[in-house]
Phi, psi and omega in degrees: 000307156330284198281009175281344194268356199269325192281336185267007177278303190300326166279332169304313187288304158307339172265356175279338202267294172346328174268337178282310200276343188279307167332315174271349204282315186281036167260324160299318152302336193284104161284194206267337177225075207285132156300153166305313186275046200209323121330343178245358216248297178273352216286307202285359156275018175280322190277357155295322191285340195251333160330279181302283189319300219256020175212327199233043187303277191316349173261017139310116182307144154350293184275019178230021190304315193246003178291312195297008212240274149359267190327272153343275176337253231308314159327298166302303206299345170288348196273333168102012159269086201300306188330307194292292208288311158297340169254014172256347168259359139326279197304320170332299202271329156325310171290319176300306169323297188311332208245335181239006188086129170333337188249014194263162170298302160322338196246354176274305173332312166281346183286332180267006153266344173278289192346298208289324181302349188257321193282283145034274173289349198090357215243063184287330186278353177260338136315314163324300199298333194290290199295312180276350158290000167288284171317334161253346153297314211250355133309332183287308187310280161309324177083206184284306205253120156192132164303309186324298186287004211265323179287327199282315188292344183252324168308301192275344170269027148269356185266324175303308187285340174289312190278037186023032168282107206257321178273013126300323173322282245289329167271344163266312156334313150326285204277318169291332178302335176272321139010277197283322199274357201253305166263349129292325163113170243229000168241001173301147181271015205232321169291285150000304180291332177286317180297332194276343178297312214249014148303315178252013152286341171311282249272309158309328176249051177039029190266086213256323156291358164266353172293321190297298184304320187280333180332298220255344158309283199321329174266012157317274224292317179325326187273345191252002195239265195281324172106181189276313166193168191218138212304318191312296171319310175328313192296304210266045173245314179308292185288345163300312190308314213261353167273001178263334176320292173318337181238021199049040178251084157293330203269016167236026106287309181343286183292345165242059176220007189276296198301318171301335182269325172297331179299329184276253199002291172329260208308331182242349172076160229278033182211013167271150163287005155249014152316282200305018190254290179328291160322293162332297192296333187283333187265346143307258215311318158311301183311308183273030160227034170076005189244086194286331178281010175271318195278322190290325170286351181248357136306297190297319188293328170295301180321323191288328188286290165327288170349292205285314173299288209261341191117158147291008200201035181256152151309337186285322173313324179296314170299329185282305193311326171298316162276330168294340177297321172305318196282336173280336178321295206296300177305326198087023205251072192305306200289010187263318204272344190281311172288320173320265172355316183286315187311288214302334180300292185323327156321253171327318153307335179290289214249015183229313189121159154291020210237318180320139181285333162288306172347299198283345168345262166337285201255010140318306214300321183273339164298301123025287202294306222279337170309290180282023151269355190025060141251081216264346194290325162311304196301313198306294187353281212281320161330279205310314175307325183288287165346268143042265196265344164306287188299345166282326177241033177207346178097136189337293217266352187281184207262016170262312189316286180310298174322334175287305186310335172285330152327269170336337182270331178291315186299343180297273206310325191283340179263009224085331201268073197283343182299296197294325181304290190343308202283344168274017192255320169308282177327284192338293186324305217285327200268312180312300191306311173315307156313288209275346210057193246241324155325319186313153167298330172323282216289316151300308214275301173298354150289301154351287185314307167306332196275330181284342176279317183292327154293332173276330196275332167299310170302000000 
């Protein structure tokens, strides 16, 4: 009887360690950006993979110590249940601590999937510390030319760049892109992710022809590695689009802001949350060519998709509330656009800070509202604020500086006080032409504006 209960013990352990490898193994499969059909495809082994985490963590091998964890996050997190998805990269770096000590790649590894999940989320200041004690365990581990760190460095300068830290990005982007071109070669589709990363940080400090060349390196190589699709190219299909948008070339976004949302749509199905990105942008492109009735359902169709995946009390949410509040704005239809605005500001103040540049978005917007309400002593305030906080953090010269002064100089002028608009109708043109030239729509309308103060002040 002893040795039957000893052998069946010996066989229990063994078929548990056997059922933990097959577990982590289909675990191992969820890649970092799972297609919709790549979700349905593993989704009836997620409550086996969550079996083994949560109950048979010790009958894991060392080296599947943390995939089903991995595995799960990437999971949730397409489902947009960031809760499920933290505690299973919670629980990671905790068994990983427990089990190699506080310095291991593992315990880095998890620490930069809670990190990115938090960025995500908004949860910038709790993040921050993950990447970087991610990044010195695996420089210590690894060293400098390490693909690994090379990933970690791109991780913390996209999290610097969602907080508009643009010169800390701007050298860990760098540094990893020589990185990946030095040990993969100058065509690696790893390579690609690099250019396009550190394309739209150019493209955040308005550098929009150096942003345009790595774009379209990246998507070279991306047609020549992989084909177009795939989500990956989708992004940087997106953001070439939202940069001729940014320069008033509608009719060369357009069609690529089609491909990106076909593709997402494809690859990720019609409710992720870079559908509603896609979607937000196509409907940017209508609202500045006046066509409101393209652009407000596919305001709403983003929002709703954001809401449900990210929370009510997210930025991107904040980002959407801002621009339907402009298309109402725009319409006159104020009482619709004043609360929007406020929420996103409430937002955005919560989860960015006040210092953030989507901050001065939110109250150009709401100065705006409060101009053509001729509450103007409300507008200047948030003009000035906005101004302000664009120039401590994008710098004198960027073309949201200008675009603020020019709000302002309108607001000058409608009031009269035509001596100080000229002069900010000047300053502006001069800062648009430099970003944008002297074609942008920015940049026509604030010539206009100017021609139309001087003309009245002559009559």
């Amino acid at each position: 009887m002893l040795q039957l209960k000893v052998r069946q013990g010996i066989e229990s352990e063994q078929m548990k360690r056997v059922f933990c490898r097959v577990m982590a193994s289909f675990a191992r499969k969820i890649s970092e950006s799972p297609t919709h059909q790549q979700i349905l495809a593993i989704a009836p082994t997620v409550p086996h993979i969550s079996e083994v985490a949560m109950m048979f963590a010790d009958w894991l091998s060392d080296e599947d110590l943390i995939f089903p964890y991995i595995g799960l996050g990437r999971f949730f997190i397409e489902q947009g249940a960031y809760a499920q998805a933290e505690q299973g990269y919670t629980q990671s770096l905790t068994v990983s601590e427990i089990r190699f000590g506080k310095h291991h790649l593992n315990v880095a590894e998890s620490l930069n999937n809670l990190a990115k999940l938090y960025r995500i989320q908004g949860r910038f200041v709790e993040a921050e510390p993950l990447h970087q004690r991610a990044l010195e365990i695996q420089e210590q581990k690894l060293g400098y030319e390490n693909l690994v760190t090379a990933e970690s460095l791109n991780n913390l300068a996209r999290l610097y760049r969602d907080q508009g830290r643009y010169s800390e990005a701007e050298p860990l982007h760098k540094r990893a892109l020589e990185i990946q071109e030095h040990l993969l070669g100058i065509t690696h589709p790893n390579v690609a992710e690099s250019l396009n990363n550190l394309g739209l940080l150019y493209w955040n400090q308005g550098k929009y022809r150096e942003a345009e060349v790595l774009y379209k390196r990246a998507l070279n190589i991306w047609e020549q590695q992989i084909g177009t699709e795939n989500s990956s190219p989708a992004e940087c299909f997106n953001n070439l689009a939202v940069l001729y948008y940014s320069q008033g070339r509608y009719l060369d976004a357009e069609p690529l802001f089609y491909t990106a949302l076909t593709i997402r749509e494809q690859q990720l199905g019609v409710a992720h949350p870079n559908v509603a990105q896609s979607l937000d942008n196509l409907a940017a492109l209508y609202y500045s060519q006046n066509q409101y009735d393209k652009a407000e359902p596919l305001y709403q169709r983003a929002l709703l998709i954001w809401e449900q995946h990210l929370g009510k009390n997210h930025h991107e949410v904040a980002t959407n509330l801002n621009s339907l509040a402009n298309l109402y704005r725009n319409q006159k239809r104020y009482s619709e656009a004043e609360p929007l605005y406020q929420r996103a500001l409430s937002i955005l103040e919560q989860q960015v800070g006040v210092d953030h540049p989507r901050l001065a978005i939110g109250l150009h917007g709401l100065a705006t509202l409060y101009r053509e309400c001729k509450w103007f002593s409300k507008s200047e305030s948030l003009y000035l604020k906005a101004l302000d906080i664009w120039k401590r953090s994008l710098g004198d010269t960027d073309s949201h500086v200008g675009k603020c002064l020019d709000s302002l100089a309108t607001l000058y002028a409608i009031q009269g006080n035509s001596l100080d608009a000229e002069k900010l109708y000047i300053k502006a043109l001069e800062i648009l032409d430099l970003r944008l030239g002297l074609e942008h729509p920015w940049s026509v309308e604030c010539k206009q504006k100017l021609k139309d103060l001087r003309n009245a002040d002559v009559g």
